[in-house]
MDTraj code that builds the backbone (N, CA, C; nanometers):
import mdtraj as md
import numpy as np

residues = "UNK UNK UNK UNK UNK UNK UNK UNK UNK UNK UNK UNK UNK UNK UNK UNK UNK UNK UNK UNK UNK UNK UNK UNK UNK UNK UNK UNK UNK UNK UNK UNK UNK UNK UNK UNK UNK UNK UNK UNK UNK UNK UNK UNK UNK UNK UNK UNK UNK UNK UNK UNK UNK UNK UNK UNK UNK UNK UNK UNK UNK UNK UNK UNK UNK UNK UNK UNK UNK UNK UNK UNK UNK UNK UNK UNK UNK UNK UNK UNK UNK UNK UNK UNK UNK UNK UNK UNK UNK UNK UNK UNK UNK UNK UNK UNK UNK UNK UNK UNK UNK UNK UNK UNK UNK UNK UNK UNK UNK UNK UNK UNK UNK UNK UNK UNK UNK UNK UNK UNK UNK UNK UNK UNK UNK UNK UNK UNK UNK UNK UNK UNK UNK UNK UNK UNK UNK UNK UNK UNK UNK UNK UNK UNK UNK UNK UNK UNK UNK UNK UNK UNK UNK UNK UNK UNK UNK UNK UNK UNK UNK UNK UNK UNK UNK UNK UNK UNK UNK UNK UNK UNK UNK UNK UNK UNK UNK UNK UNK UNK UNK UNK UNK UNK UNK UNK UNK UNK UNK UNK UNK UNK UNK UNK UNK UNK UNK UNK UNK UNK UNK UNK UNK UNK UNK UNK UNK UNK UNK UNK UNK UNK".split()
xyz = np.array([
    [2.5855, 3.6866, -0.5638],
    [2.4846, 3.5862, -0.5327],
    [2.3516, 3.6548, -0.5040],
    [2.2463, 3.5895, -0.5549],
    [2.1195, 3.6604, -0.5497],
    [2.0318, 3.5861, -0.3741],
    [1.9066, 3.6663, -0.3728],
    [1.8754, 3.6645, -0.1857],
    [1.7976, 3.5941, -0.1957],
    [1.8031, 3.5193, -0.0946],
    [1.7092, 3.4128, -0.0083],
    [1.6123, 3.5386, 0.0564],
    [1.4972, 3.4696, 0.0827],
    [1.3704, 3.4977, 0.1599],
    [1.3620, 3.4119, 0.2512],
    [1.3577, 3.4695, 0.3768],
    [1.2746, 3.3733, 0.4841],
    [1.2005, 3.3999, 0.5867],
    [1.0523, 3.3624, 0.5667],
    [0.9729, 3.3680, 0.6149],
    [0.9709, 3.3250, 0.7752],
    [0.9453, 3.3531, 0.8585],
    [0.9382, 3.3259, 0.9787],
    [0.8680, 3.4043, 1.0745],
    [0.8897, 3.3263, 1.2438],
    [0.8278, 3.3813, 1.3351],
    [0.9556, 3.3854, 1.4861],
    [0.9130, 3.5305, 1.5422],
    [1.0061, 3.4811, 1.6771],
    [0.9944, 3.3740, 1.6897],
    [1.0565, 3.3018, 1.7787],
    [1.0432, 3.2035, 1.8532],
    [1.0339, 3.0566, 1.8474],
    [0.9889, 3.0401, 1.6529],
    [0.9584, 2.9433, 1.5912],
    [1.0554, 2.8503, 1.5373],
    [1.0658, 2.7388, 1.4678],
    [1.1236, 2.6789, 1.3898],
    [1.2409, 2.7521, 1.2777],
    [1.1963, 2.8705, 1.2182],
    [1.2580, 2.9829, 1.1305],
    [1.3658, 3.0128, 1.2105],
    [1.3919, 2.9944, 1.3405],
    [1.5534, 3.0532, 1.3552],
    [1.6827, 2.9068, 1.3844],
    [1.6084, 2.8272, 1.3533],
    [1.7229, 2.7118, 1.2835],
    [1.7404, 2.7975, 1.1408],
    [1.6561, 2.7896, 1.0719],
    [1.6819, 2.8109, 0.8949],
    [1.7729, 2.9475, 0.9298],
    [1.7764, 3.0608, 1.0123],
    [1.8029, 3.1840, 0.9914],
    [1.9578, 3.1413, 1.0258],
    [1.9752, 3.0402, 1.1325],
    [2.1114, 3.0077, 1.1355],
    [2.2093, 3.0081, 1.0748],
    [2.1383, 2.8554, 1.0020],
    [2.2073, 2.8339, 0.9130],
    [2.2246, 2.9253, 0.7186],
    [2.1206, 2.9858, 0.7280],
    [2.1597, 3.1011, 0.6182],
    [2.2794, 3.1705, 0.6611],
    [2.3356, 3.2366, 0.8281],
    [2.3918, 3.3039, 0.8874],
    [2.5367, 3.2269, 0.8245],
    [2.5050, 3.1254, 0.8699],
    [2.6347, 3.0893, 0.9026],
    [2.7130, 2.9870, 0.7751],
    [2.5968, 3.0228, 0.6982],
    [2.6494, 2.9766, 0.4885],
    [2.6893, 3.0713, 0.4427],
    [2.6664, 3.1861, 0.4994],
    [2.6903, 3.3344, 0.4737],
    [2.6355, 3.3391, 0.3013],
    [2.5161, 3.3432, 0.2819],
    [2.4065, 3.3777, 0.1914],
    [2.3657, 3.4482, 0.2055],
    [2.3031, 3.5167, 0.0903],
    [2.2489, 3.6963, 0.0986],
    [2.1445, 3.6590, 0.1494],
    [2.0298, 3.7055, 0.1961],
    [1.9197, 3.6599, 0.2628],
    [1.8464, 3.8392, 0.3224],
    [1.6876, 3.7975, 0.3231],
    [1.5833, 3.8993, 0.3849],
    [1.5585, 3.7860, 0.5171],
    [1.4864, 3.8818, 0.5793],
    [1.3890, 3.8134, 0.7005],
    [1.2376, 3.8323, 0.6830],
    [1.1508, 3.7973, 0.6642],
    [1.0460, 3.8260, 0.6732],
    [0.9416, 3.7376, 0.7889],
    [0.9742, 3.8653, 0.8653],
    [0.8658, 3.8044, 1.0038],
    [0.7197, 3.8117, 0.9978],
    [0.6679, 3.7391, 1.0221],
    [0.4996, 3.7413, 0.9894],
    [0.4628, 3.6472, 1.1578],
    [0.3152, 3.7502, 1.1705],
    [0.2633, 3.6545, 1.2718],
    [0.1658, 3.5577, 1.2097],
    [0.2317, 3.4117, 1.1920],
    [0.1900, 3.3098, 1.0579],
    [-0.0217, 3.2654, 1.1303],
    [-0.0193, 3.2793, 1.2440],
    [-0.1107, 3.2032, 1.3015],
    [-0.2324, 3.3399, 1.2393],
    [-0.2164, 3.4445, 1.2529],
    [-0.3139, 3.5748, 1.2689],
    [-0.3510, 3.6025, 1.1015],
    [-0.4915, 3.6001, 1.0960],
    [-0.5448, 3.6611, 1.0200],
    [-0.5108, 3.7600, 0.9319],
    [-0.4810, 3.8061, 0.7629],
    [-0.4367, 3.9306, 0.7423],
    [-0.3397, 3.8940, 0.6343],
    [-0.3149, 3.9892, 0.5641],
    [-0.2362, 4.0046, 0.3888],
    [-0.1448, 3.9173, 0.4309],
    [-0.0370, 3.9384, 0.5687],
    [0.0739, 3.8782, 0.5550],
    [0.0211, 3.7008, 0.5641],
    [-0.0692, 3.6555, 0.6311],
    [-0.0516, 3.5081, 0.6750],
    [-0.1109, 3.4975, 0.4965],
    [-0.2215, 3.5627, 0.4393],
    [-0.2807, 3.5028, 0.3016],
    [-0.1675, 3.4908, 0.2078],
    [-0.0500, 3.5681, 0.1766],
    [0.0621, 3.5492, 0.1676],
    [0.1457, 3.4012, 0.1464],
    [0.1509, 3.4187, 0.2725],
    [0.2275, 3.2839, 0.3320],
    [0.1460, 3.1743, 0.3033],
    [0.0349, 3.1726, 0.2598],
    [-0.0485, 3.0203, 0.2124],
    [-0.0511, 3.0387, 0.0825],
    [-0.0398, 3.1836, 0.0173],
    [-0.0518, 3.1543, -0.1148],
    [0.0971, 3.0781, -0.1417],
    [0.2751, 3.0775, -0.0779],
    [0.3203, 3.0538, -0.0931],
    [0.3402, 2.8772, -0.0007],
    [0.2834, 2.8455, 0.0416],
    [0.2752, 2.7324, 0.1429],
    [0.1122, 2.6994, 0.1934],
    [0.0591, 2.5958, 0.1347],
    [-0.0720, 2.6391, 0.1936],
    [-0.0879, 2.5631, 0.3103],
    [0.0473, 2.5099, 0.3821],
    [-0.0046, 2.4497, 0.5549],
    [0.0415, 2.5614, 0.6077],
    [0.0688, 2.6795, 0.5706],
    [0.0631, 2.7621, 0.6343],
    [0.1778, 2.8003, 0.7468],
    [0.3319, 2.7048, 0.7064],
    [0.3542, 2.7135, 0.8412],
    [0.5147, 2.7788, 0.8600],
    [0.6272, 2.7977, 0.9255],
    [0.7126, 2.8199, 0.8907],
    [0.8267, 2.7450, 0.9679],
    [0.9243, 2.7471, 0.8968],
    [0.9974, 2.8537, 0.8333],
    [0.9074, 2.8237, 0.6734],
    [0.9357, 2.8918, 0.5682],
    [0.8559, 2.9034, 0.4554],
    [1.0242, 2.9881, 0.3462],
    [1.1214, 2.9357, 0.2800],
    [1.2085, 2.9805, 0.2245],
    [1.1797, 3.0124, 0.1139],
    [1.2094, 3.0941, 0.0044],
    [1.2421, 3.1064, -0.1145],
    [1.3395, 3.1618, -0.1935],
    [1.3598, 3.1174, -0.2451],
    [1.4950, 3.0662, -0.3081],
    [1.5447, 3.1931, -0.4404],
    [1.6574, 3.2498, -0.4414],
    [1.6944, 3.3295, -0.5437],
    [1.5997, 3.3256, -0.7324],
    [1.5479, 3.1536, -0.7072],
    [1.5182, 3.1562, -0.8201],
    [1.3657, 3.1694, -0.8095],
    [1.3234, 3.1649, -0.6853],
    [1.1609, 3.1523, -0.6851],
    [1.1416, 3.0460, -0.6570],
    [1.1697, 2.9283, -0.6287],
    [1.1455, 2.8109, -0.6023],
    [1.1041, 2.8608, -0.4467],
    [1.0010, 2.7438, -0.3904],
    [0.9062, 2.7758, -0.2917],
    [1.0006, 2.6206, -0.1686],
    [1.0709, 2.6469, -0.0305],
    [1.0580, 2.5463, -0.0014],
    [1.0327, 2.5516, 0.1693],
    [0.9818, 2.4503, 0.2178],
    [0.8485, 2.4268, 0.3095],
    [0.9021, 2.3836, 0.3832],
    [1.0206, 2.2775, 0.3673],
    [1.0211, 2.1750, 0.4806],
    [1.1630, 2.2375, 0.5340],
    [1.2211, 2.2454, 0.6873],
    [1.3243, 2.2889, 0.6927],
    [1.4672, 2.2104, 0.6752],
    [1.4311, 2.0741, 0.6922],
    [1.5515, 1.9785, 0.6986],
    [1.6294, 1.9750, 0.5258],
    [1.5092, 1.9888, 0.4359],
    [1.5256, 2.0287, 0.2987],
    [1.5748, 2.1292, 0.2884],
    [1.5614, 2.2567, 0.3241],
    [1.6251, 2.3616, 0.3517],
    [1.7852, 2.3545, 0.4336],
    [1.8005, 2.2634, 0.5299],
    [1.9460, 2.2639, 0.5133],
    [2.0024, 2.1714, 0.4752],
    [1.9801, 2.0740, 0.3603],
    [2.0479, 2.0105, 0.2577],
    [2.0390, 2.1233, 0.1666],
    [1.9678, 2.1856, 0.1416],
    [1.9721, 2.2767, -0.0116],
    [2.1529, 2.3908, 0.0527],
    [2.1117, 2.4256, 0.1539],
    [2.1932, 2.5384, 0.1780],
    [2.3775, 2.4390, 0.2124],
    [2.3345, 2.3290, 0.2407],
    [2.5050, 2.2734, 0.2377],
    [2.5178, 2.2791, 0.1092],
    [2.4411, 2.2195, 0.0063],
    [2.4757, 2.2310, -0.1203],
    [2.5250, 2.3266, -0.2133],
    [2.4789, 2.4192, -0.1439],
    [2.5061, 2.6005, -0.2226],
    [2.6364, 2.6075, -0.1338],
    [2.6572, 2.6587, -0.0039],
    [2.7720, 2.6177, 0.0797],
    [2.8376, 2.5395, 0.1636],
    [2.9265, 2.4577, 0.0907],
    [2.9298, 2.3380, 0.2338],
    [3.0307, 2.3826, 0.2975],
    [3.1142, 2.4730, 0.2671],
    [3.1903, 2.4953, 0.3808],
    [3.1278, 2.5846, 0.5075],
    [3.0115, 2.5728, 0.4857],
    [2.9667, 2.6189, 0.6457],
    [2.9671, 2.4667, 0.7273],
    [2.9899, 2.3736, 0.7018],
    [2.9811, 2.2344, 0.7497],
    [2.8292, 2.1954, 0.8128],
    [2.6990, 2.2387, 0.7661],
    [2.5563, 2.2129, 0.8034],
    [2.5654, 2.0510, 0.7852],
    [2.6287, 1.9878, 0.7116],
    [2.6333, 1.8477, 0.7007],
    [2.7114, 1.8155, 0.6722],
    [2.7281, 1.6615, 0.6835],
    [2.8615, 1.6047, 0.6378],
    [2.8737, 1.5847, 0.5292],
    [2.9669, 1.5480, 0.4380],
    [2.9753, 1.5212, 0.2979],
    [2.9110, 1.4099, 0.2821],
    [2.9044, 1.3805, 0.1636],
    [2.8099, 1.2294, 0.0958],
    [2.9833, 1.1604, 0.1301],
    [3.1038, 1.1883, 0.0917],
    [3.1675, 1.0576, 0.1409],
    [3.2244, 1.0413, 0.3101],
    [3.1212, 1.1166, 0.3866],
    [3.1761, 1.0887, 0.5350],
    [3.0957, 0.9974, 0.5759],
    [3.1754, 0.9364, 0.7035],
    [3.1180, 0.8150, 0.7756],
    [2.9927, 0.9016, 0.8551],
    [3.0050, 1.0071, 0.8859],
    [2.9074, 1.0412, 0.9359],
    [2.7623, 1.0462, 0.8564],
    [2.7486, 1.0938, 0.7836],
    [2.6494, 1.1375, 0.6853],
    [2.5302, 0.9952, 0.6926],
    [2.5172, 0.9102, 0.7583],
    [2.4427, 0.8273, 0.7805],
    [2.3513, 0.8586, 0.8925],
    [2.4595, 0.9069, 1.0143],
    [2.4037, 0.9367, 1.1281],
    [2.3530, 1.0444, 1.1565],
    [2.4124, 1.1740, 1.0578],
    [2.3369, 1.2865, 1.0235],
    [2.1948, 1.2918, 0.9858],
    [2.1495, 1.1726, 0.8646],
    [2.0261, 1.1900, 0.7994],
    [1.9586, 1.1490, 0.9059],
    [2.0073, 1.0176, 0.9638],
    [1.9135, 0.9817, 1.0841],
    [1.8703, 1.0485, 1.1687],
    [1.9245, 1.1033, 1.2034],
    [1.8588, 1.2208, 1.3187],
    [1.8320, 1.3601, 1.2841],
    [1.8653, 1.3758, 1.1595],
    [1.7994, 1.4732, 1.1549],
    [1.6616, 1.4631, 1.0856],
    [1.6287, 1.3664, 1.0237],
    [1.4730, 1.2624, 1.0555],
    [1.3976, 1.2676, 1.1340],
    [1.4898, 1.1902, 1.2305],
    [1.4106, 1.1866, 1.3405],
    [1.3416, 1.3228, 1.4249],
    [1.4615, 1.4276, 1.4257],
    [1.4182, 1.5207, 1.4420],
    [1.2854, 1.6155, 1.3960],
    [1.2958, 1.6380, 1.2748],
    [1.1799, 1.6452, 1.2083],
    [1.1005, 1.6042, 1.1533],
    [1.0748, 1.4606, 1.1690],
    [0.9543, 1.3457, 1.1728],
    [0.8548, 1.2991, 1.2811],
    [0.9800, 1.3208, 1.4002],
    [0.8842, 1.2647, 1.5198],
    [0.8868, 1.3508, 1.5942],
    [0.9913, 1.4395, 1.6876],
    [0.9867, 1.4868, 1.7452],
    [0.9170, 1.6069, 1.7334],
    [0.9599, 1.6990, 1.6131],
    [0.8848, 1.8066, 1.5859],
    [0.7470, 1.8017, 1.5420],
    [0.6685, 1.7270, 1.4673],
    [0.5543, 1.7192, 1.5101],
    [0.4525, 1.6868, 1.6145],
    [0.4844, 1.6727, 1.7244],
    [0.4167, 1.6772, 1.8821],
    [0.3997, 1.8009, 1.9195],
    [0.4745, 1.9259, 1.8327],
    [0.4314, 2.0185, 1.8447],
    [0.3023, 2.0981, 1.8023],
    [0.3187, 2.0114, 1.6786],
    [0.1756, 2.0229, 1.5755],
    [0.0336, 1.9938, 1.6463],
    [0.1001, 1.9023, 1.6961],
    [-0.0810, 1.8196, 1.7588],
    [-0.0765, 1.8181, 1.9389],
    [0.0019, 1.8394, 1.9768],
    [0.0297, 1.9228, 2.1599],
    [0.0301, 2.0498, 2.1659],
    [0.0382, 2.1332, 2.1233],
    [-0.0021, 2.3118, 2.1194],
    [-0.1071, 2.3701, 2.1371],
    [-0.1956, 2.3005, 2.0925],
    [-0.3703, 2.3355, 1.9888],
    [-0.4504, 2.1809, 2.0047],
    [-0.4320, 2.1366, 2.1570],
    [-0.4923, 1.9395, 2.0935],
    [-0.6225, 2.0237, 2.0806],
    [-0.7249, 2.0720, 2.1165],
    [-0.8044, 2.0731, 2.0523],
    [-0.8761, 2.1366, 1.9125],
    [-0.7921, 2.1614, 1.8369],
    [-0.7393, 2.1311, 1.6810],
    [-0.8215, 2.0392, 1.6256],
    [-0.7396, 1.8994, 1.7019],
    [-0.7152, 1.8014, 1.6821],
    [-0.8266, 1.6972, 1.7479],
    [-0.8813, 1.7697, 1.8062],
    [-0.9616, 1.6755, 1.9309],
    [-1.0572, 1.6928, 1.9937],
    [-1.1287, 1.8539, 1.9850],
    [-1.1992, 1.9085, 1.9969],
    [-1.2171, 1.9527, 2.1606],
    [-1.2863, 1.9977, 2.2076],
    [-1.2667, 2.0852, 2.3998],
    [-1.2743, 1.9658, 2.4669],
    [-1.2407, 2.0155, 2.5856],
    [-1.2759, 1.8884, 2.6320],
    [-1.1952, 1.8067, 2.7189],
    [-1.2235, 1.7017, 2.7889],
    [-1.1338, 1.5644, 2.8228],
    [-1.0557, 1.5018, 2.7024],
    [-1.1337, 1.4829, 2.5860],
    [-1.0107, 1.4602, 2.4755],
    [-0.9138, 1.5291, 2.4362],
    [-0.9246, 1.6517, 2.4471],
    [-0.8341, 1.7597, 2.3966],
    [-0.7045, 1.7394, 2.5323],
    [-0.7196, 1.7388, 2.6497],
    [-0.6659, 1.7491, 2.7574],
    [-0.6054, 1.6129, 2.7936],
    [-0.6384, 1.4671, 2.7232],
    [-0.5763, 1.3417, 2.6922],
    [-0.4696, 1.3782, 2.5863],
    [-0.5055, 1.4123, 2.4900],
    [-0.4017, 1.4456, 2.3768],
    [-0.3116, 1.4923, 2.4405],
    [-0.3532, 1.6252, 2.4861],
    [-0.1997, 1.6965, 2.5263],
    [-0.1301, 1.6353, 2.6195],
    [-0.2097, 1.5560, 2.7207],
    [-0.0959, 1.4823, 2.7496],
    [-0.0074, 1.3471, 2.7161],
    [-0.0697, 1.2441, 2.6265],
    [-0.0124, 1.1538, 2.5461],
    [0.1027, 1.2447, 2.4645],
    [0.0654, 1.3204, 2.4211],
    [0.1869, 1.3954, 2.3026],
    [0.3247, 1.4236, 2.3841],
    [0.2785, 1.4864, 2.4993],
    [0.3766, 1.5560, 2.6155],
    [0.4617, 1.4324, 2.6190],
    [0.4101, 1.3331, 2.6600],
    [0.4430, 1.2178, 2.6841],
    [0.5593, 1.1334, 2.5845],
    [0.5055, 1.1435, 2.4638],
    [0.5444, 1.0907, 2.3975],
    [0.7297, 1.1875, 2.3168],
    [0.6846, 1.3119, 2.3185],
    [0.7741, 1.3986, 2.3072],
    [0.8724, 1.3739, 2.4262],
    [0.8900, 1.3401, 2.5655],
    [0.9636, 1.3306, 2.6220],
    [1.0559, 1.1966, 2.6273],
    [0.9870, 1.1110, 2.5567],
    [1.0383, 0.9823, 2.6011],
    [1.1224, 0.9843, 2.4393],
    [1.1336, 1.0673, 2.3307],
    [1.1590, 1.0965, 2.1904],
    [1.2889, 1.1497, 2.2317],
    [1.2860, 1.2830, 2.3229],
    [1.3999, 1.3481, 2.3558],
    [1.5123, 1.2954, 2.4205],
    [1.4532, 1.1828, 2.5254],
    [1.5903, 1.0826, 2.6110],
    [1.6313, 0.9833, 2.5592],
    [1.5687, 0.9130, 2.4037],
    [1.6235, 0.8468, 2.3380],
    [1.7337, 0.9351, 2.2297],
    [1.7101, 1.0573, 2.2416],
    [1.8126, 1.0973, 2.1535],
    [1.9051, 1.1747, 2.2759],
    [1.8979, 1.1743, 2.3572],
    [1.9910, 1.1956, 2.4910],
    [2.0885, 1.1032, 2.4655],
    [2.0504, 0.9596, 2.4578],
    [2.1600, 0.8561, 2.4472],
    [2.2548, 0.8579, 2.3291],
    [2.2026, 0.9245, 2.2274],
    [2.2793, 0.9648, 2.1126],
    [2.3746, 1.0801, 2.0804],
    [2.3430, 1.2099, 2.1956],
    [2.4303, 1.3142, 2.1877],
    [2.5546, 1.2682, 2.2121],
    [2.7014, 1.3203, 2.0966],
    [2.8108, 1.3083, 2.1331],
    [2.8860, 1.4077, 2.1836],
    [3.0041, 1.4395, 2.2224],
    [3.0479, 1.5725, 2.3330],
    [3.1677, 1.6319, 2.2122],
    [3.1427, 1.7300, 2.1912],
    [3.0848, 1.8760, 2.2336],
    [2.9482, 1.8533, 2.1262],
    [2.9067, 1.8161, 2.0272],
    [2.8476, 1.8179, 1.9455],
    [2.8032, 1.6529, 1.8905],
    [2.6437, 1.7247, 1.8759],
    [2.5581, 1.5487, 1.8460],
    [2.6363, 1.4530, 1.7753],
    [2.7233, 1.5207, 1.6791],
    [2.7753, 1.4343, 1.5892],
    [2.9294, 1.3887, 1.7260],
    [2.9582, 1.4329, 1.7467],
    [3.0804, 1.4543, 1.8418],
    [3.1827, 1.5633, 1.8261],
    [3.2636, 1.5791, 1.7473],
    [3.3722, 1.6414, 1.7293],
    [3.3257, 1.6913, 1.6591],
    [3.2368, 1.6872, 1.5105],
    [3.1778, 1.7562, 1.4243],
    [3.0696, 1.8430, 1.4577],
    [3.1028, 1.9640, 1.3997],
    [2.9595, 2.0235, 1.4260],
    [2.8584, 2.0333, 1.3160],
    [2.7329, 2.0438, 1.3185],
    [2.6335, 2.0009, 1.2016],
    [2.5198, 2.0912, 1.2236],
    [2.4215, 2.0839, 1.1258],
    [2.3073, 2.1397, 1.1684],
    [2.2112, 2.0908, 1.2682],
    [2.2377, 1.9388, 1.2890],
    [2.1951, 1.8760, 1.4410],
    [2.1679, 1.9668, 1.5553],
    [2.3266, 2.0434, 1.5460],
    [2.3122, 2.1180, 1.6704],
    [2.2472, 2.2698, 1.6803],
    [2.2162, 2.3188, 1.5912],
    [2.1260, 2.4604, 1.5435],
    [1.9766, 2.3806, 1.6049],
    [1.9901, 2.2245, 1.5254],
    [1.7915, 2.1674, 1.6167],
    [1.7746, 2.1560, 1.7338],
    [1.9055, 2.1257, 1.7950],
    [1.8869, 2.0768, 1.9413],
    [1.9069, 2.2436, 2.0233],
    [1.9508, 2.3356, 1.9779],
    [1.9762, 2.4654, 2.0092],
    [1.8605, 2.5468, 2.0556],
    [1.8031, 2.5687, 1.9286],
    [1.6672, 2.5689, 1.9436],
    [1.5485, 2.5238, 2.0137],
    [1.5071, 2.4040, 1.9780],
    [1.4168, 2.3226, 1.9840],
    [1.4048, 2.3294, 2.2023],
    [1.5646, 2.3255, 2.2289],
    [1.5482, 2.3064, 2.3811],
    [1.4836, 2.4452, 2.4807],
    [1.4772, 2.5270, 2.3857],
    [1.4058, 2.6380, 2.4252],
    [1.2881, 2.5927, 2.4521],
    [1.1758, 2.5206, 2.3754],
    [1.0643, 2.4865, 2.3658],
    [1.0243, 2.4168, 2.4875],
    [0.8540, 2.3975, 2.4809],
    [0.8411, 2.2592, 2.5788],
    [0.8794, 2.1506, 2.5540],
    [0.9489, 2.0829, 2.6937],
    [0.9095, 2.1271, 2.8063],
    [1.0137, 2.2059, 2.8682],
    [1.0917, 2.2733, 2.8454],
    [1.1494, 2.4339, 2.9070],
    [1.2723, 2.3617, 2.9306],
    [1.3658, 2.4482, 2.9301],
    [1.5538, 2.4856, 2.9920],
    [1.5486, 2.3451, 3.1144],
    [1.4534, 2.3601, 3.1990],
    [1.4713, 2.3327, 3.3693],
    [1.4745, 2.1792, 3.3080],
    [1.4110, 2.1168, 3.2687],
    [1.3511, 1.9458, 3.2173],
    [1.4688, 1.9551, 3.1658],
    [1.5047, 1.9983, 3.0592],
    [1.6236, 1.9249, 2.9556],
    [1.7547, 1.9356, 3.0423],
    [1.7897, 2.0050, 3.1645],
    [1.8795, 2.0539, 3.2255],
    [1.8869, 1.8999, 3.3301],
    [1.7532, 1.8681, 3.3725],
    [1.7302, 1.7667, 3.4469],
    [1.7548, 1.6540, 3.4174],
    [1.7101, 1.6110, 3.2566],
    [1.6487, 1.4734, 3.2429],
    [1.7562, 1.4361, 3.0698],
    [1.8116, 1.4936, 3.0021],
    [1.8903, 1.5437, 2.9226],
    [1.9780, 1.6589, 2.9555],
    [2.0792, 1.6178, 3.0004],
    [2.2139, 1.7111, 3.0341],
    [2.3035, 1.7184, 2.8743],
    [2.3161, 1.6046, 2.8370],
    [2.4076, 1.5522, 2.7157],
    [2.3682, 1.6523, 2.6109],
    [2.2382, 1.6573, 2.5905],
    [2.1553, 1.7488, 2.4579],
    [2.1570, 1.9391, 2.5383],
    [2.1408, 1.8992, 2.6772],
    [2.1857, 2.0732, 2.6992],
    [2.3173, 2.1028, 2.6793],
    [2.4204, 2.0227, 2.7220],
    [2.5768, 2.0749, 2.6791],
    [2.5631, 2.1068, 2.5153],
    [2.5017, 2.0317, 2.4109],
    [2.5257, 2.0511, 2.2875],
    [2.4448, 2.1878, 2.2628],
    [2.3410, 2.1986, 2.3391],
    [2.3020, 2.3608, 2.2858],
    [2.4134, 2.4683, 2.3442],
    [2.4198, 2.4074, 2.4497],
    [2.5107, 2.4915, 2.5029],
    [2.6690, 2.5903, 2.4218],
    [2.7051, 2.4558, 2.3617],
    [2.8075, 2.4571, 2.2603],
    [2.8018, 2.5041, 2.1808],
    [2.6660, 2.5238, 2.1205],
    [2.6513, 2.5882, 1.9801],
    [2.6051, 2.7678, 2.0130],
    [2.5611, 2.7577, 2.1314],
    [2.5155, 2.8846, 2.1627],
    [2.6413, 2.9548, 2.1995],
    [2.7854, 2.9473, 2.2117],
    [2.8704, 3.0015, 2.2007],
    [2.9408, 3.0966, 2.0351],
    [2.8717, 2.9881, 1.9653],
    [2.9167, 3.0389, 1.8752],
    [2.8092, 3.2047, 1.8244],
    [2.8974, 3.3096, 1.8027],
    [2.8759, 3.4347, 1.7522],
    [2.7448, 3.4596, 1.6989],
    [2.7464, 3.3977, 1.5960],
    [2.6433, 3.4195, 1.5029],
    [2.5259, 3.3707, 1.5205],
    [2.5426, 3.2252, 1.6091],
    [2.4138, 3.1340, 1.6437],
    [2.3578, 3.2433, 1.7474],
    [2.4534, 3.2666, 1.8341],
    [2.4095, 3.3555, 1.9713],
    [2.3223, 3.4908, 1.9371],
    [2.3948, 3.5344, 1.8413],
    [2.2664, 3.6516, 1.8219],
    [2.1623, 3.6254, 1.7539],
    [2.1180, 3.5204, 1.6821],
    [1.9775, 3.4559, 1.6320],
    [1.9089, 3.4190, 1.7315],
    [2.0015, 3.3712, 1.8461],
    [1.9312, 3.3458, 1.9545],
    [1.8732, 3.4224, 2.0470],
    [1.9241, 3.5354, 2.0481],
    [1.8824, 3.6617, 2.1209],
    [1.7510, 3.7196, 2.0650],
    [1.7610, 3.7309, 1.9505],
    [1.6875, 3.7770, 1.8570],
    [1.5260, 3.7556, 1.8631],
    [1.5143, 3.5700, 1.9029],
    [1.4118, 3.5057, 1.9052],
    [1.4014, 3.4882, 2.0155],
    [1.4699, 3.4445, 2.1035],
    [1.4405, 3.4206, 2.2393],
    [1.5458, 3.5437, 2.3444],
    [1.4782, 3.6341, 2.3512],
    [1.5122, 3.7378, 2.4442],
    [1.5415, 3.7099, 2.5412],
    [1.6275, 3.7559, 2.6431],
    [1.6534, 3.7606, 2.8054],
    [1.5311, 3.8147, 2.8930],
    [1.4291, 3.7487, 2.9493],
    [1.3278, 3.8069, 2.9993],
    [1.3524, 3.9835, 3.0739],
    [1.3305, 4.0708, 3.0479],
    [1.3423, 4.2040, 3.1585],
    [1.2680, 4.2011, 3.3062],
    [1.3768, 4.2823, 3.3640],
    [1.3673, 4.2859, 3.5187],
    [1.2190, 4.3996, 3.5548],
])
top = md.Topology()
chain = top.add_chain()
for i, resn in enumerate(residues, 1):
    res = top.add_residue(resn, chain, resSeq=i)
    for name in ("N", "CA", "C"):
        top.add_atom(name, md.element.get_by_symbol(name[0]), res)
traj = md.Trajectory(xyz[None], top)
């Protein structure tokens, strides 16, 4: 089998995709770039993506792909016995697309426009409204899908690429302590997945154990 490319950053979105390459067991590079900074590698990464953003995959054949949720339909398709999704004839596979939609429709973009509001909004009292409407809005996104986590895993008994997003993603703002607080249901499911071997050292990888 010929290698995947994937573009990425610590800490970013790219270590869902690195997961699940891991755990399709696909030949695969890493290519870490600091995507935000100036320089060959980011001109690169726009000549291959021009929002510039990652994860950023490419594909054995050269095919260029951008979005990550696309990226793990492509990779169940090449392997589904890594189980990243359910089959087209499971009952699940409804509730899969849904949230994993939702995931990367609503939720993950509050990151886009809450990171950088003034991006978006320019200095300011507006910039400092944004970030907090977004904050806002990102939290009240996360406890509606609180009500949806099933035990051990979003799906319940199944495990999916759901849980590589929620794995991740709970690293992010607003931090471990909030989701521990206000979403317990979605921390057990990272929790769950962070047992597993392979997830665990992607996880290390990107999100380090702070030093003493």
């Amino acid at each position: 089998m010929k290698t995947y490319e994937l573009i990425g950053s610590a800490g970013c979105g790219s270590a869902i995709v690195e997961m699940a390459l891991v755990l399709a067991n696909v030949p695969h590079t890493l290519t870490d770039v600091p995507y935000l900074k100036p320089g060959p590698e980011r001109e690169r990464l726009l000549r291959l993506n021009p929002l510039g953003q990652v994860p950023t995959l490419v594909t054995p054949e050269g095919e260029v792909m951008t979005e990550s949720a696309a990226m793990i339909l492509h990779l169940h398709d090449v392997a589904p016995q890594a189980g990243l999704a359910p089959g087209t004839d499971k009952p699940e596979r409804v509730r899969f697309l849904n949230l994993l939609l939702r995931l990367v429709a609503a939720v993950y973009p509050t990151f886009t426009y809450g990171d950088i509001p003034a991006q978006w909004a320019g200095e300011g009292a507006a910039a400092d409204l944004l970030r907090e409407r977004v904050h806002t809005r990102r939290a009240e996104l996360w406890k509606e899908l609180e009500g949806q986590a099933g035990t051990p895993h979003m799906l319940g008994r199944r495990f999916s690429a759901l849980d590589l997003y929620v794995t991740v993603m709970t690293h992010w703002r607003p931090g471990s302590a909030w989701f521990q607080a206000e979403c317990p249901a979605l921390t057990a499911v990272a929790r769950e997945a962070a047992q597993e071997p392979n997830v665990a050292r992607v996880l290390r990888r990107h999100f380090p154990a702070p030093t003493e």
